[in-house]
C-alpha positions in Angstrom: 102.8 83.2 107.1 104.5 85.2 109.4 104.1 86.8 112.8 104.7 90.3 114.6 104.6 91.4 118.4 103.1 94.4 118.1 103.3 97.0 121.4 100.6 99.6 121.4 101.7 102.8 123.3 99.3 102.4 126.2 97.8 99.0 126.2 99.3 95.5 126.5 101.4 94.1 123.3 100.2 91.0 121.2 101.0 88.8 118.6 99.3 89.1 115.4 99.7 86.9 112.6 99.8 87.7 108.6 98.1 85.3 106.3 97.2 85.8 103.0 93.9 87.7 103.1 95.9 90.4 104.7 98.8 90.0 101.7 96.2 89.9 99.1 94.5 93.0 100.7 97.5 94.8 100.8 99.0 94.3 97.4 95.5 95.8 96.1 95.9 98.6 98.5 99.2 99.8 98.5 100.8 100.6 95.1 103.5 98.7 93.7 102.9 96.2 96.7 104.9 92.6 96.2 105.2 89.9 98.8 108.1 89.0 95.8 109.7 92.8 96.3 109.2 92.3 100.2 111.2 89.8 100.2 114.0 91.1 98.2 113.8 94.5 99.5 112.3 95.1 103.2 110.5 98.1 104.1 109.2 99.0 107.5 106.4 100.7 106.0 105.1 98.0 104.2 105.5 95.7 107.5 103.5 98.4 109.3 100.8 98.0 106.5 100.7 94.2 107.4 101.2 94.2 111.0 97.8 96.8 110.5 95.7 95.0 108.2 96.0 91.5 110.1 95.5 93.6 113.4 92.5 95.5 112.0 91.0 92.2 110.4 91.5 89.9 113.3 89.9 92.9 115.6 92.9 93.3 117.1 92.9 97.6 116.3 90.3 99.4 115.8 91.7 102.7 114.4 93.2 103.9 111.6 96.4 103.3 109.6 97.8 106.6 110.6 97.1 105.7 114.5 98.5 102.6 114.7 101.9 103.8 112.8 101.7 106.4 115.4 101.1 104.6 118.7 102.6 101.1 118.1 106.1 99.7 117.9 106.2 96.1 116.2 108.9 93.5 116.8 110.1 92.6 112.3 111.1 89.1 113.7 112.3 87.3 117.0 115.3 86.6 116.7 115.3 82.8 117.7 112.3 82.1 115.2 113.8 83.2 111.7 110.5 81.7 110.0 108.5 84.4 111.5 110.6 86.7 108.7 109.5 87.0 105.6 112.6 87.0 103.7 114.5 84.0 102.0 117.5 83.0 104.1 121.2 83.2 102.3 121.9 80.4 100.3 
């Protein structure tokens, strides 16, 4: 679906990838959670949440939520890859 860089305070960064088991989890999880309102309305936190549950799921962290929001930085999009966003593009 779409993919983050994700740079962990004191190990090497990676790529991690969002699919929809990791949407579907996240929208149970987290209330009021819409890949519809994501897209309309971007929130950091909620890419966090994603960037954490694809990580976590593909074994890529093994910690807690509150861990990685505190020890990783994550790249929203590169810039020469506008697919890797998940918002719709200006008509």
């Amino acid at each position: 679906m779409f993919t983050f860089t994700v740079a962990p305070d004191n190990a090497d960064e990676y790529q991690v990838t969002v699919g929809p088991r990791d949407i579907v989890k996240w929208e149970r999880t987290v209330k009021g959670a819409s890949l519809v309102k994501l897209q309309q309305d971007v929130h950091y936190e909620d890419l966090y949440h994603l960037a954490y549950l694809a990580s976590k799921r593909q074994g890529l962290f093994a910690g807690s939520y509150e861990l990685f929001e505190e020890t990783v930085d994550i790249t929203l999009f590169d810039e020469d890859d506008e697919e890797s966003f998940p918002t719709k593009q200006a008509a």
